[in-house]
N, C-alpha and C positions, 0 to 999 in steps of 0.2 A: 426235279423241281428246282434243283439250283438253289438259290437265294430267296425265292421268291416268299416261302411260306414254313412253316411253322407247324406237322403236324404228329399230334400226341394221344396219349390216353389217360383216364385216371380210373383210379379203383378205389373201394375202401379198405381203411386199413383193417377193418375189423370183419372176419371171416363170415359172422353172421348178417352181415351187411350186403345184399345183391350189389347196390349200386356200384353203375361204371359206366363207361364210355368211350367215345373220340371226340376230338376238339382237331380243327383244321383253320387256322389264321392265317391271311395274308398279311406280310413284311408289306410296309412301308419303304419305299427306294432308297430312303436315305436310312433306316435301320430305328426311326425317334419312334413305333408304332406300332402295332399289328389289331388287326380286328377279324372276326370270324362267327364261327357258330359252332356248338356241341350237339352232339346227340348219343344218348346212353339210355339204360335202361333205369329205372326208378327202384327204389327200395317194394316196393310191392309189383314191381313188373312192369308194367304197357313202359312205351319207347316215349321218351321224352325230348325236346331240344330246344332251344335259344340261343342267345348273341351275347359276345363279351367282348370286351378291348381290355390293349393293356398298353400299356408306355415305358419309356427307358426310365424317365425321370416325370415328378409331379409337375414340371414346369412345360410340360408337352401339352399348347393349345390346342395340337392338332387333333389329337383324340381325343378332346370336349366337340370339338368341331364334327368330328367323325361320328360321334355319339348324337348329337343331336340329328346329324341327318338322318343317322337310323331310326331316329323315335319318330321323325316328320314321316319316314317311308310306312311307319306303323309296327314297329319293329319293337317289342317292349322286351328287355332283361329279365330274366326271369329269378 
């Protein structure tokens, strides 16, 4: 994948806890960004997923930018 992307899992930290997943975000070219989507399993089961962003720094317009076009596509944060 090179450069291109960003992908992970989480888990909780608490053993009586199901919840987990993967997260797969695409980099931004210039590194200021990444945006993507998760999908894990919920604390009571069925498969769950949504959209997240993140930034280098708070002064990153691009991913207010990025974030609104996902909400215009119907794309809600969960």
């Amino acid at each position: 994948m090179g450069h291109e992307a960003l992908i992970g899992w989480y888990r909780s930290t608490n053993a009586a806890v199901r919840s987990k997943g993967t997260l797969y975000l695409a980099l931004h070219q210039h590194g200021t960004h990444a945006w993507g989507r998760w999908v894990g399993m919920n604390y009571d089961g069925p498969v769950v997923s949504g959209w997240g962003a993140i930034a280098r720094t708070e002064e990153t317009d691009d991913i207010e930018a990025e974030v609104q076009s996902l909400e215009a596509l119907g794309c809600n944060p969960l």
